[in-house]
Biotite code that builds the C-alpha atoms (Angstrom):
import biotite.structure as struc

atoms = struc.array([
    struc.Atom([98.102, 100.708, 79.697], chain_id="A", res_id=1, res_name="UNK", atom_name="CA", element="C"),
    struc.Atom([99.201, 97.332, 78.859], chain_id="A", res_id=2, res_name="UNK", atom_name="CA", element="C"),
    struc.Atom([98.967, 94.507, 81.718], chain_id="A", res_id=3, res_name="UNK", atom_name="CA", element="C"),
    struc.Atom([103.097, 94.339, 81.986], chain_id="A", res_id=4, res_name="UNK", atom_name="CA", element="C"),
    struc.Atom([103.300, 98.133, 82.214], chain_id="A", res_id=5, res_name="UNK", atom_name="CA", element="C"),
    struc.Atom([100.058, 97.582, 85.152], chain_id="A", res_id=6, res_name="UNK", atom_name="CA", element="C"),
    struc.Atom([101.887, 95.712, 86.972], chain_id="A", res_id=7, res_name="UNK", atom_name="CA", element="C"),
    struc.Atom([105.503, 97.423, 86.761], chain_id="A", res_id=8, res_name="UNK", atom_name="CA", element="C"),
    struc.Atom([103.887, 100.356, 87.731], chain_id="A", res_id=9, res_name="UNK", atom_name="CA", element="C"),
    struc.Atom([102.158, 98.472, 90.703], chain_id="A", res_id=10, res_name="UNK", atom_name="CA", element="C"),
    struc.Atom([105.925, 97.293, 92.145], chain_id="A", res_id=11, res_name="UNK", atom_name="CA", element="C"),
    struc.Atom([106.957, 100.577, 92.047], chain_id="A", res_id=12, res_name="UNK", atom_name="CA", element="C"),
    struc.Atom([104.053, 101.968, 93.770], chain_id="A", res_id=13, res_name="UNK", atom_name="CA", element="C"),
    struc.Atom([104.305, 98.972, 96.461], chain_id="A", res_id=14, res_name="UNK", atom_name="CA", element="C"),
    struc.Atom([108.040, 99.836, 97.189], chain_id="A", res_id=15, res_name="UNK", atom_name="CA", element="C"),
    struc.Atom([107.014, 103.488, 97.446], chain_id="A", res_id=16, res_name="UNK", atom_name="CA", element="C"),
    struc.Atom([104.528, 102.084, 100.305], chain_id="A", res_id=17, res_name="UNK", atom_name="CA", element="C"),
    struc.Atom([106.594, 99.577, 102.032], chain_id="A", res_id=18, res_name="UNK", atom_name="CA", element="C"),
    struc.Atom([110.488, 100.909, 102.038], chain_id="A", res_id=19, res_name="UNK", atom_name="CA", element="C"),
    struc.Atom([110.148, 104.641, 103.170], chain_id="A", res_id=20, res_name="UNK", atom_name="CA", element="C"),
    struc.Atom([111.809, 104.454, 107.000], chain_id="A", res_id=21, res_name="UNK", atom_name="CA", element="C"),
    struc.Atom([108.969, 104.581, 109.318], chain_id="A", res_id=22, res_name="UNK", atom_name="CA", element="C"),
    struc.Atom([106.793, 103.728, 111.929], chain_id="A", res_id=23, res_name="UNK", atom_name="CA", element="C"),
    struc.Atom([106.216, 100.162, 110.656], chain_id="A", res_id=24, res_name="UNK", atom_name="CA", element="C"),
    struc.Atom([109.681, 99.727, 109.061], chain_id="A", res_id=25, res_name="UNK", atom_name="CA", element="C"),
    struc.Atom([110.611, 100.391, 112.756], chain_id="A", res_id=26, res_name="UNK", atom_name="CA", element="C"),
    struc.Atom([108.884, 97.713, 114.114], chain_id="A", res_id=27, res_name="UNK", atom_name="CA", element="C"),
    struc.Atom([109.737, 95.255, 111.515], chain_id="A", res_id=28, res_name="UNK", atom_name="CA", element="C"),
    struc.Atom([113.415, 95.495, 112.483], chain_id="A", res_id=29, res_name="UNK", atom_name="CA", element="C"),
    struc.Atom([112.658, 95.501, 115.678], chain_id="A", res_id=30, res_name="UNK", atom_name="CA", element="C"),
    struc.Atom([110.809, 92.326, 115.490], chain_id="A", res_id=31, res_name="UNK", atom_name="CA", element="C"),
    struc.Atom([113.678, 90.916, 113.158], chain_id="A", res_id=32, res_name="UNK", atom_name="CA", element="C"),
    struc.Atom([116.439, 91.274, 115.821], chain_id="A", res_id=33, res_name="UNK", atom_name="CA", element="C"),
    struc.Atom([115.075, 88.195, 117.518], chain_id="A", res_id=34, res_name="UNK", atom_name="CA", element="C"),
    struc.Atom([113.825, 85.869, 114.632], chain_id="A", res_id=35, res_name="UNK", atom_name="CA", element="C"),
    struc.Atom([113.241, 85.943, 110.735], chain_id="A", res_id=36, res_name="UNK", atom_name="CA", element="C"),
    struc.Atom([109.513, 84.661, 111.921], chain_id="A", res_id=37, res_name="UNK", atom_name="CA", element="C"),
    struc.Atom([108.775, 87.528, 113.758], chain_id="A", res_id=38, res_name="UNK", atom_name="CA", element="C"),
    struc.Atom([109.935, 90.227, 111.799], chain_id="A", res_id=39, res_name="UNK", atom_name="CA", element="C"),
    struc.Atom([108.216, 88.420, 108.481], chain_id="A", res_id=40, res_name="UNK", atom_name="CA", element="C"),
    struc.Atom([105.005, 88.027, 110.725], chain_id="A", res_id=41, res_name="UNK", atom_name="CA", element="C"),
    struc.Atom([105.153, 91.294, 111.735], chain_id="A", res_id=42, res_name="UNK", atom_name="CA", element="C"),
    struc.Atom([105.673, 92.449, 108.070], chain_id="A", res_id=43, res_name="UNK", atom_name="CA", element="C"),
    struc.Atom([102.578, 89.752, 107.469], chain_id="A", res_id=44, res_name="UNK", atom_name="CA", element="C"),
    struc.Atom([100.419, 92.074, 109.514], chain_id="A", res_id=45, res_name="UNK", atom_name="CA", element="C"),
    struc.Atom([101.409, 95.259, 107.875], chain_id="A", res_id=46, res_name="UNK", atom_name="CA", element="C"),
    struc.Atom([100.544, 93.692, 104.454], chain_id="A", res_id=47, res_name="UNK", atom_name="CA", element="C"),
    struc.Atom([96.774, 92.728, 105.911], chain_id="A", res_id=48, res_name="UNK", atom_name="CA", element="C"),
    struc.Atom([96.366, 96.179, 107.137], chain_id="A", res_id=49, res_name="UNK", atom_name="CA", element="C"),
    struc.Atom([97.162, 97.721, 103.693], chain_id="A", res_id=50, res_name="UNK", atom_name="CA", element="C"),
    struc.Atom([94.705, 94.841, 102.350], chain_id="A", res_id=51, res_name="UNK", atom_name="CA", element="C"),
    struc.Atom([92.308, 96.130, 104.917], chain_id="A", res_id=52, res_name="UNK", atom_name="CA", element="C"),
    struc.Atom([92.939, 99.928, 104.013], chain_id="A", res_id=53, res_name="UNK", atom_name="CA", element="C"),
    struc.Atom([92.923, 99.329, 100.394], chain_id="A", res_id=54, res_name="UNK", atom_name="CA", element="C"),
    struc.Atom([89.600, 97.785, 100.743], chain_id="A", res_id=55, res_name="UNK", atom_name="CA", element="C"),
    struc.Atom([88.198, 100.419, 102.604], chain_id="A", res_id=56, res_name="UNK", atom_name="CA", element="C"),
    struc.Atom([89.297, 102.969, 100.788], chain_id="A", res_id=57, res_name="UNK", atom_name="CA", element="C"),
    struc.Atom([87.956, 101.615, 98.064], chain_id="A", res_id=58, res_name="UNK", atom_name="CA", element="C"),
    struc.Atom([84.356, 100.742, 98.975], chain_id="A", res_id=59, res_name="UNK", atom_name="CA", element="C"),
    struc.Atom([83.728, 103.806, 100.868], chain_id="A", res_id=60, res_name="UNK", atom_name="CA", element="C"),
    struc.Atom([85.395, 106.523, 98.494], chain_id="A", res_id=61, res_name="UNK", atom_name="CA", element="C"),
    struc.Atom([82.770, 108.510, 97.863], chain_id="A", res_id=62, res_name="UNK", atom_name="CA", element="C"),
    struc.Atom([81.296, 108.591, 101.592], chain_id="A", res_id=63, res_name="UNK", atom_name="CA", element="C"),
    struc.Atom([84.646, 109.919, 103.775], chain_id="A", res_id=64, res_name="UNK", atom_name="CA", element="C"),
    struc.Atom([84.837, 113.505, 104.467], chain_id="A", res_id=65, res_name="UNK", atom_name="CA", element="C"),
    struc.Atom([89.040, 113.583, 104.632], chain_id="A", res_id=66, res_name="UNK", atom_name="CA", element="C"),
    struc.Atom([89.360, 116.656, 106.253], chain_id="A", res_id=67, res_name="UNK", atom_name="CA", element="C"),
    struc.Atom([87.570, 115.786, 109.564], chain_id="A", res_id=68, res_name="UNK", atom_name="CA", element="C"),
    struc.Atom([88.566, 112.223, 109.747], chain_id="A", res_id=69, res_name="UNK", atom_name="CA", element="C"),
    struc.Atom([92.256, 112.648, 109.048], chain_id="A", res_id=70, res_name="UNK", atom_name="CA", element="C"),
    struc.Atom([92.769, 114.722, 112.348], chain_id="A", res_id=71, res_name="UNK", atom_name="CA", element="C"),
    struc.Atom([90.999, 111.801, 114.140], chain_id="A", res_id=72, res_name="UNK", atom_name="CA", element="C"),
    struc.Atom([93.365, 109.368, 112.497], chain_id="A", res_id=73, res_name="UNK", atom_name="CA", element="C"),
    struc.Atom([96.423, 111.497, 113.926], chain_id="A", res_id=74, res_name="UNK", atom_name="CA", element="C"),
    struc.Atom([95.675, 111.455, 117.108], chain_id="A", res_id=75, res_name="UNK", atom_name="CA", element="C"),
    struc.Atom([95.045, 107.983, 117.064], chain_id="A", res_id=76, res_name="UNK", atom_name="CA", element="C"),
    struc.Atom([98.249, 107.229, 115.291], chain_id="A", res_id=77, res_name="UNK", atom_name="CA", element="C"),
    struc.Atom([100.188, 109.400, 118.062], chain_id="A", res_id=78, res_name="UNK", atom_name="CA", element="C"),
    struc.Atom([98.880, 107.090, 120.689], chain_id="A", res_id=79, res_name="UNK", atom_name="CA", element="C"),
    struc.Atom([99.269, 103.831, 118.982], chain_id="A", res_id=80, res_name="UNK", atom_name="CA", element="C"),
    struc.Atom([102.591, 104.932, 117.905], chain_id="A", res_id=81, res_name="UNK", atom_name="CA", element="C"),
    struc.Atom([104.202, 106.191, 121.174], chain_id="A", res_id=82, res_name="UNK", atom_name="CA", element="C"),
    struc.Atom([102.712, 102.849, 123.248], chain_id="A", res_id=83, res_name="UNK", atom_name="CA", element="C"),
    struc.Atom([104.854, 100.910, 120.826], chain_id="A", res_id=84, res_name="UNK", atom_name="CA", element="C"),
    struc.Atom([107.740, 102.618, 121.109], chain_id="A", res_id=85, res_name="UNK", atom_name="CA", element="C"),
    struc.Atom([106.698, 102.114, 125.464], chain_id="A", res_id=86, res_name="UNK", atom_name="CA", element="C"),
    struc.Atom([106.900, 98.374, 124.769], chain_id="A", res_id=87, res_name="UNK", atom_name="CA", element="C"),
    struc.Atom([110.028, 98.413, 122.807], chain_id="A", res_id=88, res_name="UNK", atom_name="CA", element="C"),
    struc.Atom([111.601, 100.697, 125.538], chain_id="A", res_id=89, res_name="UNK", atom_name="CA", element="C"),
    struc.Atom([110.403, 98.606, 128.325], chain_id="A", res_id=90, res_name="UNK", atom_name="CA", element="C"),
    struc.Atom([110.479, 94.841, 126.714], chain_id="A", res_id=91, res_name="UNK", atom_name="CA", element="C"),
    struc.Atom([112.474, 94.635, 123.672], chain_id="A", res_id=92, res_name="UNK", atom_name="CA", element="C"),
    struc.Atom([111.216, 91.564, 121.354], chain_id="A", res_id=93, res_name="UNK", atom_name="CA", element="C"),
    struc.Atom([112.154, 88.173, 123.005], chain_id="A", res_id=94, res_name="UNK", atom_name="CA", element="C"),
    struc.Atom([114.868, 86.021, 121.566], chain_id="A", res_id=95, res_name="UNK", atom_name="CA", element="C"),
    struc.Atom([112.955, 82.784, 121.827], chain_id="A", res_id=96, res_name="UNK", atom_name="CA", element="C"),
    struc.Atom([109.382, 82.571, 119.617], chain_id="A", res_id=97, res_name="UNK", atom_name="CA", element="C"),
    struc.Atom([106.274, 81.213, 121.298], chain_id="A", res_id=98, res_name="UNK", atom_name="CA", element="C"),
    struc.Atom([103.451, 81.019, 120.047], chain_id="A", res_id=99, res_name="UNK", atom_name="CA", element="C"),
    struc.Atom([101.797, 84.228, 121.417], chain_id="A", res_id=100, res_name="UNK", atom_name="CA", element="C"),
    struc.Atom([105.146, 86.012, 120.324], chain_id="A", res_id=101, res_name="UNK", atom_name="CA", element="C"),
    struc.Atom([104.414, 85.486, 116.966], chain_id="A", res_id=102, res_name="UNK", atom_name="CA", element="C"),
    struc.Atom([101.122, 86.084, 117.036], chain_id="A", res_id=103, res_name="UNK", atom_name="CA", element="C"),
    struc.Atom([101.589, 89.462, 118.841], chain_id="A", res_id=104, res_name="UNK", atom_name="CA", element="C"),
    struc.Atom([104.176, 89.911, 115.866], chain_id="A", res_id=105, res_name="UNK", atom_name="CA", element="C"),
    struc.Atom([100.930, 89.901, 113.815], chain_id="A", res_id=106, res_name="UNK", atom_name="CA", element="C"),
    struc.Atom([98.655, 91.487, 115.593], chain_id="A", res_id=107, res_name="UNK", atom_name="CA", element="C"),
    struc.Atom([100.836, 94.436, 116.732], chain_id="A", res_id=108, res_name="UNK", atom_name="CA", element="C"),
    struc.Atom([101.930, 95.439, 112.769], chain_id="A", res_id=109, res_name="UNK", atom_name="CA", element="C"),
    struc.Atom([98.020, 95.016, 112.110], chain_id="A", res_id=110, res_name="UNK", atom_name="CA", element="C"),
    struc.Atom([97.546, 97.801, 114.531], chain_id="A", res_id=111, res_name="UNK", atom_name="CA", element="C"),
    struc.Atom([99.920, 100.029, 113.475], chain_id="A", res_id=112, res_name="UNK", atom_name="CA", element="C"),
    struc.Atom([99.260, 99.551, 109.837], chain_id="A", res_id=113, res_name="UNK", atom_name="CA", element="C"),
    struc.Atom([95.479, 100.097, 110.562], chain_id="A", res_id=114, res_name="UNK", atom_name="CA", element="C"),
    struc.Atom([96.073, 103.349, 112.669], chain_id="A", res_id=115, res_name="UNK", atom_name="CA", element="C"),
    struc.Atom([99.370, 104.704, 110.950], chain_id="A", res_id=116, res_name="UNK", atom_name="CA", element="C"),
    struc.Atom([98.336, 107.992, 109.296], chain_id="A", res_id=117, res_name="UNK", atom_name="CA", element="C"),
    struc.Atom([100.988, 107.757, 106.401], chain_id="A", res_id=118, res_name="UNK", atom_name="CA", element="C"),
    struc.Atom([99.661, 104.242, 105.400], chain_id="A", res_id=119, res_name="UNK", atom_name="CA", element="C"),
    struc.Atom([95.648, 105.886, 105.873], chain_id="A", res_id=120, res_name="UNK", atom_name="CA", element="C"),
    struc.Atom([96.625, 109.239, 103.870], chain_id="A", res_id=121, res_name="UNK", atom_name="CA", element="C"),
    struc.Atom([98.747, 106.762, 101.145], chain_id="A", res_id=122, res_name="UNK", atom_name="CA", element="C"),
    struc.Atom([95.761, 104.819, 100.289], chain_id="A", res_id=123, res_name="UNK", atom_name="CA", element="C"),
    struc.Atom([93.353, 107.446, 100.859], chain_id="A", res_id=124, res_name="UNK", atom_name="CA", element="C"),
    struc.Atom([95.523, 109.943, 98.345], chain_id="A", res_id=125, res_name="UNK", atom_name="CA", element="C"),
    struc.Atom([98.061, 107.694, 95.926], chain_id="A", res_id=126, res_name="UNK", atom_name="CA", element="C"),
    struc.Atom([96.190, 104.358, 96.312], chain_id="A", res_id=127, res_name="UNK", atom_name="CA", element="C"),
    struc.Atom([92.810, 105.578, 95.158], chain_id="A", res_id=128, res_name="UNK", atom_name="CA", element="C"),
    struc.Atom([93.895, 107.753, 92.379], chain_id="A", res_id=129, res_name="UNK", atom_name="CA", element="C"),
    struc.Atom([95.970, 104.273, 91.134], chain_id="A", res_id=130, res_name="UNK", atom_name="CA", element="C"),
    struc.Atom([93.086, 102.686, 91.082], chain_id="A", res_id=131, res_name="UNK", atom_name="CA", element="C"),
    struc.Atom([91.440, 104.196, 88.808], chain_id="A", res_id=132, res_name="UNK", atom_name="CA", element="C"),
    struc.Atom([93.974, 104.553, 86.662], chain_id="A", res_id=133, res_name="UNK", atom_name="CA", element="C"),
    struc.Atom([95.344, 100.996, 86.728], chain_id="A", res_id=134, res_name="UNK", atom_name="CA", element="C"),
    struc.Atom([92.735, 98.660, 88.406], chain_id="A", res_id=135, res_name="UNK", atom_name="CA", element="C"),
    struc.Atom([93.351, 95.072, 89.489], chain_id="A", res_id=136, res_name="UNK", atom_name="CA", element="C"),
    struc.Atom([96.037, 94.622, 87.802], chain_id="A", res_id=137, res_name="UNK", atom_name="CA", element="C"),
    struc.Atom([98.258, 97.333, 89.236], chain_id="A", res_id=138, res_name="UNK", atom_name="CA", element="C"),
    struc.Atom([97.247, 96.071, 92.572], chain_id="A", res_id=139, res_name="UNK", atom_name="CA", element="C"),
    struc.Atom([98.961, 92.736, 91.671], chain_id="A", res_id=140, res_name="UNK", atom_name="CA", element="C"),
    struc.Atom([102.747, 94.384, 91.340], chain_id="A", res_id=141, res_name="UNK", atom_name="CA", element="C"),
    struc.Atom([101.825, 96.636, 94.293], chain_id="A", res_id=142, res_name="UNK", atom_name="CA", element="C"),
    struc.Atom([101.183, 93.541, 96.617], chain_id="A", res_id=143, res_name="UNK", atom_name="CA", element="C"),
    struc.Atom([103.901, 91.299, 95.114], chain_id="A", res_id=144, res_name="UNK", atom_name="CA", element="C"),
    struc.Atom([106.477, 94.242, 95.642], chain_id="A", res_id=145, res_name="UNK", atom_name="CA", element="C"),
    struc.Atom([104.770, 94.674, 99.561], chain_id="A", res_id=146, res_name="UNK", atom_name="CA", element="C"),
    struc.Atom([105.071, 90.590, 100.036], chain_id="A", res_id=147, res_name="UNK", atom_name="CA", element="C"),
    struc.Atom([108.991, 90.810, 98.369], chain_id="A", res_id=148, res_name="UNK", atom_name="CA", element="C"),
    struc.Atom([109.570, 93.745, 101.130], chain_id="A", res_id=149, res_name="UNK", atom_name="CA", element="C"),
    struc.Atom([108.090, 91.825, 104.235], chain_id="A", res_id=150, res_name="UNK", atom_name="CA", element="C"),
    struc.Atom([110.424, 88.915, 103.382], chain_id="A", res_id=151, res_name="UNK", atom_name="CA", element="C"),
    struc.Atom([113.850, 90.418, 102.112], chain_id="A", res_id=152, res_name="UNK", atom_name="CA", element="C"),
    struc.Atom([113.641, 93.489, 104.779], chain_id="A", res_id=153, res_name="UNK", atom_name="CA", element="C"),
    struc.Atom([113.098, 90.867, 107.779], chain_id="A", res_id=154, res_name="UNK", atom_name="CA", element="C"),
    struc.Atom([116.198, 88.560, 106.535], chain_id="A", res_id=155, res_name="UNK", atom_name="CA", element="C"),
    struc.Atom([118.356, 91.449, 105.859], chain_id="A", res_id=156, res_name="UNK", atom_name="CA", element="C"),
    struc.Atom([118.062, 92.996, 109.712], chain_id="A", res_id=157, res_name="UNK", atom_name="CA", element="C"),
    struc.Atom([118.053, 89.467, 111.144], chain_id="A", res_id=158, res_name="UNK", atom_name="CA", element="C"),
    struc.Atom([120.978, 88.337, 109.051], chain_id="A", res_id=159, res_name="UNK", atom_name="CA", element="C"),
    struc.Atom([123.049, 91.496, 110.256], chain_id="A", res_id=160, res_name="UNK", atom_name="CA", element="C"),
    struc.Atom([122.391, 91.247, 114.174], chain_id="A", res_id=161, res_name="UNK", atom_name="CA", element="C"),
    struc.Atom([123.239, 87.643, 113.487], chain_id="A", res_id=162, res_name="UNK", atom_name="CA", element="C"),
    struc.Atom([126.403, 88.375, 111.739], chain_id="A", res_id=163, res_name="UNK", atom_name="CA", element="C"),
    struc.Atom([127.164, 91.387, 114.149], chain_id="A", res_id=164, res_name="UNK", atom_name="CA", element="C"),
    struc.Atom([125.399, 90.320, 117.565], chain_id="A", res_id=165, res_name="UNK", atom_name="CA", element="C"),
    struc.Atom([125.916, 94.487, 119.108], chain_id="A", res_id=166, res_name="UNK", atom_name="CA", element="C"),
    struc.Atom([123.549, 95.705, 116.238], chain_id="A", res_id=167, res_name="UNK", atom_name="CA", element="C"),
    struc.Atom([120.531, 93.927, 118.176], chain_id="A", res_id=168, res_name="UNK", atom_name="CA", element="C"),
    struc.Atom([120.417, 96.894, 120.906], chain_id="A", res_id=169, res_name="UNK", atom_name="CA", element="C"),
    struc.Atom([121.158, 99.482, 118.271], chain_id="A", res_id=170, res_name="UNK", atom_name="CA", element="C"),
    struc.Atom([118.014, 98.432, 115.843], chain_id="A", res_id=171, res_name="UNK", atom_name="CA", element="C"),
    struc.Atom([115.940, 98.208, 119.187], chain_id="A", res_id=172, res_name="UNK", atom_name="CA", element="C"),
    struc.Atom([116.698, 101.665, 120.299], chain_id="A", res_id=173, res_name="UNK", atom_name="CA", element="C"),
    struc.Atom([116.726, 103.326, 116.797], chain_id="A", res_id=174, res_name="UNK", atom_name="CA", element="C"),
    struc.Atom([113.637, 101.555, 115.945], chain_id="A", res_id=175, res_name="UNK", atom_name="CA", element="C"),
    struc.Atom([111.978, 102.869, 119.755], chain_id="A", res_id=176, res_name="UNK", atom_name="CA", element="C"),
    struc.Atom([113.233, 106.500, 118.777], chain_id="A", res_id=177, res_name="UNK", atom_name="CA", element="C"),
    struc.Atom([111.650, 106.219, 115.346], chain_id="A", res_id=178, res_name="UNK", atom_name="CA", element="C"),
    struc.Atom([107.798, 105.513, 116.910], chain_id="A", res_id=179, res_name="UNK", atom_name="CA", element="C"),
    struc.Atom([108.554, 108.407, 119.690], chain_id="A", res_id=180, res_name="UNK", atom_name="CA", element="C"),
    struc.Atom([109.284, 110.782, 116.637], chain_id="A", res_id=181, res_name="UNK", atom_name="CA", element="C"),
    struc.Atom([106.439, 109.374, 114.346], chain_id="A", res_id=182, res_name="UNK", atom_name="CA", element="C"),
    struc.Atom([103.923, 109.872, 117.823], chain_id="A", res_id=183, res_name="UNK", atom_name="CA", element="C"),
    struc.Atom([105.097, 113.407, 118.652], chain_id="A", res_id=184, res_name="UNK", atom_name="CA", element="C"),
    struc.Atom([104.993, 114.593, 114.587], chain_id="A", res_id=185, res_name="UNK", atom_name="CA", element="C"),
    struc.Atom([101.649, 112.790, 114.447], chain_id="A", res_id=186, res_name="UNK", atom_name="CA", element="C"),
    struc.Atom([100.332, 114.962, 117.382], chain_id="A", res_id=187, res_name="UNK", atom_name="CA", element="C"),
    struc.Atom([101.645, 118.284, 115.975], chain_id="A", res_id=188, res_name="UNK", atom_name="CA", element="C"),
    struc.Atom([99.963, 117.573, 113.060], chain_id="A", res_id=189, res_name="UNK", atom_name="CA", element="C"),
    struc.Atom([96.915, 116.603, 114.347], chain_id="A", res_id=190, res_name="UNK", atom_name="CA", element="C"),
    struc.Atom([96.880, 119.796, 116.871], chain_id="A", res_id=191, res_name="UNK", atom_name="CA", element="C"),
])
């Protein structure tokens, strides 16, 4: 493969990650309802966890027994999924930023992205078979096409509810539904 190819190949495999609807798309326009900042920070945290899983996946290939960790990875996802969709139920993200707001932004999408089971099963599936095909410099258009998805997805949802202010309880509830369904499929999958 040449390098250009690599690296086309890599965006389309990092859109393919980021833009499916899900549990973390959820959040992010959740997040993006109140501020740019916090939806891009939260965005900023799902990009470290794929960093994080990527890495992982990576150094411990050959170790992981997929089968029996992937059930432990649902069940975890279930719970970390429906207590987000709790806290967006019961305190939707505030209007004003402060500093712990932003960097519960963070910290929150890390979680998420580190206990999702679609983002463990991607990497653990697609990533690792791309990177032996591609190498490093696939990774480059995957992670450029992530970072152009944590910006333009934020400033699209924020730039809506700004433009029509009635949207903000809409993405709140729609994105609260979406982590109750992701929770309860997680669970039937891992029973």
């Amino acid at each position: 493969m040449t390098a250009l190819f690599e690296i086309a190949f890599g965006v389309v495999l990092g859109f393919s990650l980021a833009a499916p609807p899900g549990p973390m798309n959820a959040l992010i326009a959740a997040r993006s309802v109140g501020s740019f900042r916090a939806g891009f920070l939260t965005g900023l945290g799902a990009f470290s966890a794929d960093l994080l899983l990527g890495l992982i996946v990576y150094l411990v290939q050959h170790e992981l027994d997929v089968e029996l960790v992937i059930r432990y990875v649902y069940v975890l996802g279930c719970g970390v999924m429906l207590f987000f969709a709790y806290r967006l139920f019961t305190r939707p993200p505030p209007v004003e930023e402060s500093a712990g707001s932003r960097l519960s932004a963070y910290s929150s999408a890390l979680g998420v992205g580190l206990s999702n089971p679609f983002q463990i099963l991607w990497w653990l599936t697609a990533g690792l078979a791309f990177a032996y095909i591609g190498g490093a410099v696939l990774f480059v258009g995957l992670f450029g096409a992530i970072l152009v998805w944590v910006v333009g997805f934020p400033l699209v949802v924020h730039a809506g509810v700004q433009r029509y202010p009635r949207l903000r309880q809409y993405v709140g509830w729609v994105s609260g539904a979406l982590m109750v369904a992701f929770g309860v499929y997680f669970a039937i999958l891992a029973a």
